[in-house]
C-alpha positions as CSV (number, residue, x, y, z in Angstrom):
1,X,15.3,17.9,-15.7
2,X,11.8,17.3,-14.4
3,X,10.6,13.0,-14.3
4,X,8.1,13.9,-17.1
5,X,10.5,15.8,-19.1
6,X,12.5,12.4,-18.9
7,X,9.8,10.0,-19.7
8,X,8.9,11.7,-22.5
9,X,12.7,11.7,-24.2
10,X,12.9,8.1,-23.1
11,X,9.8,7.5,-25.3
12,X,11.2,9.2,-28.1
13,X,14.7,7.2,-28.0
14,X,12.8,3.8,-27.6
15,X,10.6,5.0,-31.2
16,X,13.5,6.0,-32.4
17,X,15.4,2.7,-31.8
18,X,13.1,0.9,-33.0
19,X,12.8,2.0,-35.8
20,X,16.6,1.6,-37.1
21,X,15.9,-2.3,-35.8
22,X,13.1,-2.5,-37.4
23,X,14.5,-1.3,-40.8
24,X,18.2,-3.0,-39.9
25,X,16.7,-6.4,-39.5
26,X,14.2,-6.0,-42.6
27,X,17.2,-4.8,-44.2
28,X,19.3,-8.0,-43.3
29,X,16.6,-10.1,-44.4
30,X,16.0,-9.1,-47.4
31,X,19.6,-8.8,-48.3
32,X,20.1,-12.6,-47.0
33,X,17.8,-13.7,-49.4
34,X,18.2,-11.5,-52.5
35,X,21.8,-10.9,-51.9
36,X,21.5,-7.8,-53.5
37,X,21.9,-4.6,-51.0
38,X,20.1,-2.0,-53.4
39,X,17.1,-4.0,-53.4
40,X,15.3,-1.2,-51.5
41,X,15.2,0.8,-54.3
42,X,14.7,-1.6,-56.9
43,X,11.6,-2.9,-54.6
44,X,8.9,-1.5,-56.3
45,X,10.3,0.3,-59.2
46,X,8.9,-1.0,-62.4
47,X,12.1,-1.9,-63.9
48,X,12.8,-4.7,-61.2
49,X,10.5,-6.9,-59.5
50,X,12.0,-9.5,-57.5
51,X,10.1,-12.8,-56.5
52,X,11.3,-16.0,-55.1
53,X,11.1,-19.1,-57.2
54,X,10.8,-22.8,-56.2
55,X,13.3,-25.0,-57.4
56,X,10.0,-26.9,-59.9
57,X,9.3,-23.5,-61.1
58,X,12.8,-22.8,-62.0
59,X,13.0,-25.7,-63.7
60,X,10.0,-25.4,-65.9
61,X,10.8,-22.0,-66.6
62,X,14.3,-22.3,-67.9
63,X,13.7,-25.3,-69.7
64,X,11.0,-23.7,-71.6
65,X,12.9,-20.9,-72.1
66,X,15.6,-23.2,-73.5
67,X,13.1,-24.9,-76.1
68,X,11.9,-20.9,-76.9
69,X,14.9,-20.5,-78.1
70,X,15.8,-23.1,-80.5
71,X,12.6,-25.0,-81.2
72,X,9.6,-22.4,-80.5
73,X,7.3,-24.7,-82.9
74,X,7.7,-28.1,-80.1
75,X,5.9,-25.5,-77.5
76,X,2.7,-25.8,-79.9
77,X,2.8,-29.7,-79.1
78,X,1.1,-30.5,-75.9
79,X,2.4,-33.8,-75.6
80,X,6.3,-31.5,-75.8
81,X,5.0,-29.4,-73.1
82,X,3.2,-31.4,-70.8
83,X,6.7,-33.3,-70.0
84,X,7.8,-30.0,-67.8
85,X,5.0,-29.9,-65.6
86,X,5.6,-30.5,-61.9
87,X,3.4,-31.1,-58.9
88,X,1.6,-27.9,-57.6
89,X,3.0,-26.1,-61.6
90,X,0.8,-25.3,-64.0
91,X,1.8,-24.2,-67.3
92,X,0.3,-22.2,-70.6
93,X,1.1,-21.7,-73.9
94,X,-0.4,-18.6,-75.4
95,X,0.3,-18.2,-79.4
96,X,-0.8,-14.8,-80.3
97,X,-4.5,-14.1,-78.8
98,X,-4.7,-18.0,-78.9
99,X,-4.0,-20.6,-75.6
100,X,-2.6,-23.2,-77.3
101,X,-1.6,-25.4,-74.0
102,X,-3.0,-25.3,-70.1
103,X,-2.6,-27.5,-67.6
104,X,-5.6,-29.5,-66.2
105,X,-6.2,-27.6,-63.2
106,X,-6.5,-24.1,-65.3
107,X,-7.9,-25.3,-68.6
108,X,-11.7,-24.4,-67.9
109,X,-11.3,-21.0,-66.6
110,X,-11.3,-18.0,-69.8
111,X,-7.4,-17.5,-69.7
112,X,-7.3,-14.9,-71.9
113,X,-9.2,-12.7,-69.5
114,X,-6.7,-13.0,-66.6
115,X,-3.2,-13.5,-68.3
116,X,-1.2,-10.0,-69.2
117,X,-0.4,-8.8,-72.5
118,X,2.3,-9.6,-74.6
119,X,5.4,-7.5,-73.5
120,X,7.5,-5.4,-76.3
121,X,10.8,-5.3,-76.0
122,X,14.1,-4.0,-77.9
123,X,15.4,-7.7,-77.4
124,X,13.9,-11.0,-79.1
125,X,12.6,-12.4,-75.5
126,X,11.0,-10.7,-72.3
127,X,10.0,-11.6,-69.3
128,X,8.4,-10.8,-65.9
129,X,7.4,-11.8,-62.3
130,X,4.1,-11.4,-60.5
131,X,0.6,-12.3,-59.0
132,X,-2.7,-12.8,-60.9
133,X,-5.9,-14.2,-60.2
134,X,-8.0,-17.0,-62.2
135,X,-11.1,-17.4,-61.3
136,X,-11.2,-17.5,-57.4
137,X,-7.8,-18.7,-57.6
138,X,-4.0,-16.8,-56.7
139,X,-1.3,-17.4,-58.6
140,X,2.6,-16.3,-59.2
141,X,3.8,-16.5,-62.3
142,X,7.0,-16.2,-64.3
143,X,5.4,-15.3,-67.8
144,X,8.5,-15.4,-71.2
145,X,7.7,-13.2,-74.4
146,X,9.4,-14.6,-77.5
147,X,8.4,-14.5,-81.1
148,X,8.2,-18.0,-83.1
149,X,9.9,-18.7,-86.3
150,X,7.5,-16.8,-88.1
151,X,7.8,-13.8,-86.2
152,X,4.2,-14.7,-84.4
153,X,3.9,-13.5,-80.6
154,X,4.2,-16.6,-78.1
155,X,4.4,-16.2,-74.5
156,X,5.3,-19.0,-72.2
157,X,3.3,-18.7,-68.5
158,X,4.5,-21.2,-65.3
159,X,2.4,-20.8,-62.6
160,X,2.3,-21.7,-59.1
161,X,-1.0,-21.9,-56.8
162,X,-0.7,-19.7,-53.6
163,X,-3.3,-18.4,-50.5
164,X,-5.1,-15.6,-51.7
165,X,-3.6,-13.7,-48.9
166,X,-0.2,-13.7,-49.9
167,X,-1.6,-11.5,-53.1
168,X,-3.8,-9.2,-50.9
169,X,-0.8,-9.0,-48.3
170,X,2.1,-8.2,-51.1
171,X,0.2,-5.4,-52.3
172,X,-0.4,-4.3,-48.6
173,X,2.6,-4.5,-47.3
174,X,3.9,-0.9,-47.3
175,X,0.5,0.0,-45.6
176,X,0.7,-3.1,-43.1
177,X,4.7,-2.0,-42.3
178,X,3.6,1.9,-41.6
179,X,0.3,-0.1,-39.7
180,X,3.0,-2.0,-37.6
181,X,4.7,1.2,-37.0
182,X,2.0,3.0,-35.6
183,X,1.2,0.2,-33.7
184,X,4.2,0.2,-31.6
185,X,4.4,3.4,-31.2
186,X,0.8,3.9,-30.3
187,X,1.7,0.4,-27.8
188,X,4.9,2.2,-25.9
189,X,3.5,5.5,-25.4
190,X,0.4,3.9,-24.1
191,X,2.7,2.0,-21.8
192,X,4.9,4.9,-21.1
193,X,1.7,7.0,-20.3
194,X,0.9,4.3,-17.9
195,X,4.3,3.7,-16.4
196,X,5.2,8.0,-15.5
197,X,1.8,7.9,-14.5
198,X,1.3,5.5,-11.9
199,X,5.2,7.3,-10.8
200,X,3.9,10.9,-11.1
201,X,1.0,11.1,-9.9
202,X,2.1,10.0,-6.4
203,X,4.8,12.0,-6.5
204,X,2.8,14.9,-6.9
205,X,0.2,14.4,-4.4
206,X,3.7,13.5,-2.0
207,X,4.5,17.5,-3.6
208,X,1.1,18.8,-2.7
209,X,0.9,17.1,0.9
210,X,4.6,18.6,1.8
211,X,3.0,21.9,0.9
212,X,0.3,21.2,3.0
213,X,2.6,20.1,5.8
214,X,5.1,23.1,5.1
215,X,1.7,25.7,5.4
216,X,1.0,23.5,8.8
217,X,-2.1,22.1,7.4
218,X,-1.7,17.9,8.5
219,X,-5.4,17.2,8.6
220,X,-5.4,14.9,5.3
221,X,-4.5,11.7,4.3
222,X,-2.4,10.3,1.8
223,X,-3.3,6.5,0.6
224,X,-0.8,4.6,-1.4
225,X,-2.4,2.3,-4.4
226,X,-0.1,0.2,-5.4
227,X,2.7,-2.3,-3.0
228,X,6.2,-0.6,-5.3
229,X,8.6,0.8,-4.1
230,X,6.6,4.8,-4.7
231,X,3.5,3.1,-2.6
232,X,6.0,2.2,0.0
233,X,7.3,5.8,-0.5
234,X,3.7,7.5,-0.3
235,X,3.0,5.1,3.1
236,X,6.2,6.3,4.8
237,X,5.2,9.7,4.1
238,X,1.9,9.2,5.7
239,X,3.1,7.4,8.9
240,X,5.6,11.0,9.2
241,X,2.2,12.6,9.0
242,X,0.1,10.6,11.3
243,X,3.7,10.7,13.6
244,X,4.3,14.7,12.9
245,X,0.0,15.3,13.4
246,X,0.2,13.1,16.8
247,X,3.7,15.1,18.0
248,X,1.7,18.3,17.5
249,X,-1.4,17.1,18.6
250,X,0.5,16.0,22.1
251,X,2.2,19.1,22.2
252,X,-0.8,21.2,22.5
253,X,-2.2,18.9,24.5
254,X,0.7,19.3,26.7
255,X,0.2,23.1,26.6
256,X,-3.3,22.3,27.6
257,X,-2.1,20.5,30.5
258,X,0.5,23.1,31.5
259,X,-1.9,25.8,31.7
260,X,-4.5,23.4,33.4
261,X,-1.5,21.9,35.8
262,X,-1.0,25.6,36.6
263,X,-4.5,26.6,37.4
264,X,-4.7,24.0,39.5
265,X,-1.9,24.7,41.1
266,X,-3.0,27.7,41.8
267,X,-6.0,26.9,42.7
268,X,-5.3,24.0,44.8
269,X,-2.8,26.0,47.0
270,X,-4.7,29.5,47.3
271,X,-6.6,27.7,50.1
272,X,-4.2,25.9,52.0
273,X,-1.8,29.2,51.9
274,X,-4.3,31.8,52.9
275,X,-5.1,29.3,55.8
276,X,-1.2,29.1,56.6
277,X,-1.5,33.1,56.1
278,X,-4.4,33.3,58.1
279,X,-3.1,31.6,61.0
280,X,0.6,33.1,61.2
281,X,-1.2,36.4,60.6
282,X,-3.0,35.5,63.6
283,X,-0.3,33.9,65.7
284,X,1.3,38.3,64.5
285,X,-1.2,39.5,66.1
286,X,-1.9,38.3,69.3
287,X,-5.2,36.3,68.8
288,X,-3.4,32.9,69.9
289,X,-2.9,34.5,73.5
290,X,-2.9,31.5,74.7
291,X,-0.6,27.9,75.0
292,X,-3.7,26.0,73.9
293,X,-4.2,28.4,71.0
294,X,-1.0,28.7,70.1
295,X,-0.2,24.9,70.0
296,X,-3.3,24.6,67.8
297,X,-2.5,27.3,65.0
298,X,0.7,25.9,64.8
299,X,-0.8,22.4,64.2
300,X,-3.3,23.6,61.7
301,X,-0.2,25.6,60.1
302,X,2.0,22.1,60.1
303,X,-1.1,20.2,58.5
304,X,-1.9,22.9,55.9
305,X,1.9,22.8,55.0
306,X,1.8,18.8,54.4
307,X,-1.0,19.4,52.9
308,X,0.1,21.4,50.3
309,X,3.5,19.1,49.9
310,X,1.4,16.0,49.1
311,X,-0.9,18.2,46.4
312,X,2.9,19.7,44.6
313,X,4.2,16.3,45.0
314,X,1.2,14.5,43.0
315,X,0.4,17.2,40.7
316,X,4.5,16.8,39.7
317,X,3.9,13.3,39.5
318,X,1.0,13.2,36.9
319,X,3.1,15.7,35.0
320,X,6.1,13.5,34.7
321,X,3.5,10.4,34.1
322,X,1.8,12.7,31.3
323,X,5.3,13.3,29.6
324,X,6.1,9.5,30.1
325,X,9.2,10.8,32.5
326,X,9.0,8.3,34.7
327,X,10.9,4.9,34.1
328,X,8.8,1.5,34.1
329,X,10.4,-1.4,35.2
330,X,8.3,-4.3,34.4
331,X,9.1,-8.1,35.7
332,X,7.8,-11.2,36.4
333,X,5.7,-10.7,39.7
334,X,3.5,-12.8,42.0
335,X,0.4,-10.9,42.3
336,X,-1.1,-13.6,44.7
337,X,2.2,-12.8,47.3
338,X,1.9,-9.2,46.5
339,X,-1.9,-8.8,47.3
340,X,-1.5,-10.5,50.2
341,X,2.0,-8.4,52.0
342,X,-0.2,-4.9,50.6
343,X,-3.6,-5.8,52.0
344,X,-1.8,-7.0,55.6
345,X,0.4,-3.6,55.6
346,X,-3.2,-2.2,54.6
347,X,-4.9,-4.0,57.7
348,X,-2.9,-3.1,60.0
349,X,-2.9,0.9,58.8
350,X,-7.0,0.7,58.8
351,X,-7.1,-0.9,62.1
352,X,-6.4,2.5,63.4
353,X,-9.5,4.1,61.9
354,X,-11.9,1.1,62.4
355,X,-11.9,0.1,58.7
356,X,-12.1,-3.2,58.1
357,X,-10.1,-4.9,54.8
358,X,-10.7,-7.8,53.6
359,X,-8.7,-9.7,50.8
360,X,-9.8,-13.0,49.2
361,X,-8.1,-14.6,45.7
362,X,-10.6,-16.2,43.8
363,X,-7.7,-18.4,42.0
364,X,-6.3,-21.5,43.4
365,X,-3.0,-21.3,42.2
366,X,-0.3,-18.6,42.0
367,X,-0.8,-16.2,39.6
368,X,1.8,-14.0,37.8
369,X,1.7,-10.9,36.0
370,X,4.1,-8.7,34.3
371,X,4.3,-5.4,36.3
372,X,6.1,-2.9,37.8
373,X,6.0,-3.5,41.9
374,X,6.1,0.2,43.0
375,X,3.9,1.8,40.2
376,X,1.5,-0.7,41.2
377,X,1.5,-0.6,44.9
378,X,1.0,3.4,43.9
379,X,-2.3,2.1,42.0
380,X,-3.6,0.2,45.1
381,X,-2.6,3.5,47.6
382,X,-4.6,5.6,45.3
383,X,-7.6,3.5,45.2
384,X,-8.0,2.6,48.8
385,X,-7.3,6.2,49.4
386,X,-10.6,7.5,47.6
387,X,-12.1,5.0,49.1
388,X,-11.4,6.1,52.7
389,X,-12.5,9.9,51.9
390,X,-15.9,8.7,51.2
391,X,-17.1,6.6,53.4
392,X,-20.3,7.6,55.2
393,X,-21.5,4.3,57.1
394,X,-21.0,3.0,60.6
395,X,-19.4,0.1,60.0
396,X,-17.0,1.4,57.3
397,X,-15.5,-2.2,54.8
398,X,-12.9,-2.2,51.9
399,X,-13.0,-5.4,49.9
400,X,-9.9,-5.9,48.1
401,X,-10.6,-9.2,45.1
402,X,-7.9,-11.3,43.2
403,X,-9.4,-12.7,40.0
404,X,-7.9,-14.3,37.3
405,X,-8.9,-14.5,33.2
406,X,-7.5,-16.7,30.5
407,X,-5.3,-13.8,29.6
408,X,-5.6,-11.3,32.5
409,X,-5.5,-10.4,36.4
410,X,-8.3,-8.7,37.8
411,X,-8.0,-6.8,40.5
412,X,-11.1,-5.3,42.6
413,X,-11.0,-2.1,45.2
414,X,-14.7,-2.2,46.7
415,X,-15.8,0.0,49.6
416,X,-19.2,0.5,51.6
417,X,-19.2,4.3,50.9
418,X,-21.3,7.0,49.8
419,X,-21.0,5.9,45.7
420,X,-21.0,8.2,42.8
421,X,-23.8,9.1,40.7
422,X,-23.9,7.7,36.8
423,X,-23.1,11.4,35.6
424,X,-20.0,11.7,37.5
425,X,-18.9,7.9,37.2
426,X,-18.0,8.2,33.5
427,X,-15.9,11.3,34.6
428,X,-13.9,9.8,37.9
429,X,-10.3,9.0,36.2
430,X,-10.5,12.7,34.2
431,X,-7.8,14.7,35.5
432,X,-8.8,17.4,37.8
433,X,-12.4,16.2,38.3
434,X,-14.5,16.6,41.4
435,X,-18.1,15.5,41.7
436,X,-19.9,16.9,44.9
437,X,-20.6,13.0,45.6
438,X,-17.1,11.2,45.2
439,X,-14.3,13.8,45.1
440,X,-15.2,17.1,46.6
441,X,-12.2,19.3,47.8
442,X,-13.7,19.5,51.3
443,X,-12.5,15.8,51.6
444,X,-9.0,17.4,50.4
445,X,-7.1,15.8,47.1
446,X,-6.4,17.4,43.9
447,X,-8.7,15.3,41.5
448,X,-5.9,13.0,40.2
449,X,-5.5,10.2,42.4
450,X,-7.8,8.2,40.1
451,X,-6.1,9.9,37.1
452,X,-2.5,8.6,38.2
453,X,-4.1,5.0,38.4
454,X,-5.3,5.3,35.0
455,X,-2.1,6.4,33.7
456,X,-0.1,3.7,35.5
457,X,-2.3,1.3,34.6
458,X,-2.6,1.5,31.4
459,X,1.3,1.7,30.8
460,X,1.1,-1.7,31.9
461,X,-1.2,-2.5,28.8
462,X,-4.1,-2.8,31.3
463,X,-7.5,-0.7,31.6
464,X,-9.6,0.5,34.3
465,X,-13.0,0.6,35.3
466,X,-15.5,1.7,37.8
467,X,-19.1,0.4,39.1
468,X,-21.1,2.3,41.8
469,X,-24.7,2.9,43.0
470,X,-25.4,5.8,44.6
471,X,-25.6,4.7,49.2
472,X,-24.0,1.5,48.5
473,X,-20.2,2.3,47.6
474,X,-17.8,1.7,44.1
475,X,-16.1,-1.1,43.0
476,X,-12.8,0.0,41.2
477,X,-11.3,-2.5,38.7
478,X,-8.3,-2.8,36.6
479,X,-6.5,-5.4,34.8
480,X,-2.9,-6.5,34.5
481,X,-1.4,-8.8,32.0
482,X,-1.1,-12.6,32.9
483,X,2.1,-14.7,32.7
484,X,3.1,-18.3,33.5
485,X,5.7,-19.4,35.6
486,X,7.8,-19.9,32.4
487,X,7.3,-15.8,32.6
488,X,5.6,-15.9,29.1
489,X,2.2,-13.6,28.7
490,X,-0.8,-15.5,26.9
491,X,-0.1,-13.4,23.5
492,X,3.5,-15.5,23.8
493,X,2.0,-18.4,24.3
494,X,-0.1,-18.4,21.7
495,X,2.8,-18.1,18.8
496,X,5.0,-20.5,20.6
């Protein structure tokens, strides 16, 4: 059974119950004050007309009844009648066609134009119940036929002064009751229209957009409007889109990368091998006649070989970084002890090629950041690295630069060298890129040392950045998050 299909039945039992309440407690009203339970059908029949008296009305009434009875002619005495009026009851005296008593209030207004006929009955007396009007005035009335001693028609009329609306309202109130009913009904399927809407339509569009997904098609968006539990539903569904578009997205782009890692790796290495081919070939047939020869084929062969180690070993290692394969172990560390061991190891390396290296901390105290020691030291290899196969001065400099924000460490890798041009720069940290200026594979690399860095870096929840003019050199910077001794980072420290 479909949600609709449900809602609409639901609709129908809640009409449906209501009604029988409605009709069971009119019902048990009616039957607590009349008493009687066939008043339904006696409602409005002409035979029975039942109407509530006051206790002064009753009075009058069957005291004047009384006196109707065994001294008619006393009801023609107005001083006789005038002893049975109450507060708020007015009383007349009709003989014949003739008003023979009214009270005060009444006594101006043409009676005889508003008051019924006289009733005919099998019996000497009659009476009835009902509403009349007098002028502008409601009344109800309890009006007694009876004949005097002389057989002449008298009626007796006791009247009591009511809102005009009761009158309009009494004769309404069939219409007003079927109104009522309407009403409610009109009311609940109004709200029940707005209820199974606002529950399905979401739940179609979540039916349409699991089409969509089952046809492959995630390039939409579902937004929930409204904080219930079906808008938590419909934003659930969309973070498993945005989750199942991103895992699909990443899985071609890991495709991509296979087939680029691939071509690289074929690329890369065609060189190096046909060089190692090349020279063994040689070393086959007799061209390295010689000791000297020989010694230097098989040197070339041994470098070629390394060569081509290093290239497998750090196209495998962007792969793994790419897949997020490689664990991250990330601890409190002092950067300003750090710096300092790497750029001395670094110094004393560089010595050997007449580089200088120089290292200065721009901060006064020790400064900590939350890192991992070896990715890191990784970072610095690869950026003082490209920074060596560049170099095309004399006097060739690294500047290595310790800087510290509110919230961050800034670390600086500056050479002397040849610089990059403002077309290439925007490209350095792409993986596989070469620019005739910075990387060129003459200089030997695969195009993703800078690319590593990136990756590493921004594991640690850092960025990277580059600066260079073209015969002055590049400044390479990147950013690690600062902590306090406590070991808190400054996004902790700002909720504690």
């Amino acid at each position: 059974m479909s949600i609709q299909l449900r809602f609409i039945l639901t609709y129908i039992s809640i009409v449906f119950v209501f009604i029988i309440l409605l009709f069971l407690s009119g019902f048990l009203i009616f039957f607590s004050i009349t008493g009687d339970a066939d008043f339904v059908r006696k409602l409005y029949s002409h035979s029975y007309e039942y109407k509530l008296l006051t206790p002064e009305e009753e009075n009058a009434f069957l005291d004047l009844k009384l006196l109707s009875e065994k001294k008619p002619e006393q009801l023609l005495r107005p001083e006789t009648v005038k002893k049975y009026e109450f507060e708020n009851i007015d009383i007349v005296i009709q003989k014949n066609t003739e008003i023979v008593y009214a009270s005060e209030s009444i006594k101006g207004e043409n009676l005889r134009k508003y008051l019924p006929k006289h009733q005919k009955s099998k019996g000497n007396h009659s009476y009835q119940q009902d509403m009349l009007r007098i002028g502008k005035q409601y009344f109800t009335y309890i009006n007694l036929d009876f004949p005097f001693s002389n057989q002449e028609k008298g009626s007796i009329y006791v009247l009591r002064k009511i809102s005009p609306y009761v009158g309009i309202i009494n004769r309404i109130f069939p219409f007003l009751i079927f109104l009522l009913l309407i009403l409610v009904i009109v009311i609940i399927g109004f709200l029940n229209y707005l209820v199974s809407r606002s529950i399905i339509k979401p739940i179609r569009e979540l039916k349409e957009a699991a089409e969509k997904i089952k046809q492959g098609d995630l390039h939409f968006e579902i937004s929930a409007n409204s904080k219930d539990e079906i808008g938590e539903l419909t934003q659930a569904f969309e973070e498993m889109r945005q989750k199942l578009k991103s895992s699909v997205e990443l899985q071609i782009q890991y495709e991509d990368n296979r087939k680029q890692l691939l071509s690289s790796i074929s690329h890369d290495l065609r060189t190096p091998i046909t060089s190692i081919v090349g020279y063994v070939e040689g070393i086959q047939d007799g061209v390295a006649n010689t000791p000297d020869k020989l010694s230097k084929y098989l040197l070339t062969i041994s470098t070629k070989a390394k060569d081509m180690n290093a290239l497998i070993d750090e196209l495998f290692l962007f792969s793994k970084l790419d897949l997020h394969e490689i664990p991250f172990v990330f601890k409190k560390l002092n950067i300003s002890a750090f710096m300092e061991s790497y750029v001395q190891e670094l110094q004393f390396e560089m010595s050997e090629h007449d580089i200088d290296v120089l290292f200065s901390n721009d901060s006064l105290t020790t400064l900590y950041a939350k890192a991992d020691a070896e990715q890191l030291r990784r970072v610095l290899i690869n950026l003082t690295t490209n920074s060596i196969k560049f170099m095309d001065k004399e006097r060739r400099r690294i500047d290595i630069v310790l800087s510290a924000t509110e919230s961050e460490l800034i670390i600086e890798v500056k050479d002397n060298g040849a610089g990059i041009s403002p077309e290439a720069l925007a490209h350095i940290f792409d993986r596989f890129y070469r620019a005739e200026q910075s990387r060129n594979s003459n200089t030997g690399g695969s195009g993703l040392g800078l690319a590593i860095a990136k990756q590493i870096v921004e594991r640690h929840g850092g960025d990277i950045w580059a600066l260079s003019k073209l015969g002055e050199g590049t400044s390479i910077f990147f950013s690690l998050q600062k902590m306090n001794e406590n070991g808190d980072t400054h996004e902790e420290d700002i909720v504690n």
